[in-house]
N, C-alpha and C positions, 0 to 999 in steps of 0.2 A: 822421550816422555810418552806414556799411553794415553790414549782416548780418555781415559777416567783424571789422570791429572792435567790433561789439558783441560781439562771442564773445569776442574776443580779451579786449577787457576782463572779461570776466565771468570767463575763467579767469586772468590776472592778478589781480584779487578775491581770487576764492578760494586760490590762490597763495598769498598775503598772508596771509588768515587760517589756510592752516594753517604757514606758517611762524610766526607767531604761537601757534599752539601747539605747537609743537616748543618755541619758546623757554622759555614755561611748563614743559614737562613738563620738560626741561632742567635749568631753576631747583630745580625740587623734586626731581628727583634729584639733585642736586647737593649740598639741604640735606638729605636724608636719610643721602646720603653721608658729608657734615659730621657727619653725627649717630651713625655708626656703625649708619646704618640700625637706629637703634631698640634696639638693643642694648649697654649698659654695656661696655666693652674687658674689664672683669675677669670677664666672664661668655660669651663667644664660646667657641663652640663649634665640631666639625668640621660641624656641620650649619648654622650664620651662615656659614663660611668656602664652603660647596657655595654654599648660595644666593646670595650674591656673586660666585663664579664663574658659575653660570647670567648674573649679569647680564652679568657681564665677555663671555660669549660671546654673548647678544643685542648687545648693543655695538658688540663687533667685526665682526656681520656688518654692522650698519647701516653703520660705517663703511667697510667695506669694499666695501659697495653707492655710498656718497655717493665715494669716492674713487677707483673701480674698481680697485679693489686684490684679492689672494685669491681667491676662484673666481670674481669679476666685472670681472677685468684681462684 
């Protein structure tokens, strides 16, 4: 194997594992979301409803970074 695909492979590798943890971090927000992020529905607040918006717009810029869509089209 050359210089050039051992590289190659090593950043495939790691590739790998961090897609692998996207998938993780994925998963638990996912179940947090399920969860009403920790919060009983009968108890949300305009301050639960902000910090979900924060996430909603971390989110959407990730998405919009992975789809080049919004200020990365």
């Amino acid at each position: 194997m050359t210089k050039s695909q051992e590289n190659q492979q090593r950043a495939c590798d790691r590739f790998i594992e961090h897609t692998a943890r996207i998938d993780a971090i994925l998963k638990r927000l996912q179940a947090a979301c399920d969860d009403h992020f920790g919060t009983p529905p009968e108890e949300i607040n305009w301050g639960d409803t902000g910090f979900v918006a924060d996430i909603v717009a971390d989110l959407e810029l990730i998405s919009d970074r992975v789809f080049k869509e919004g200020e990365y089209a």
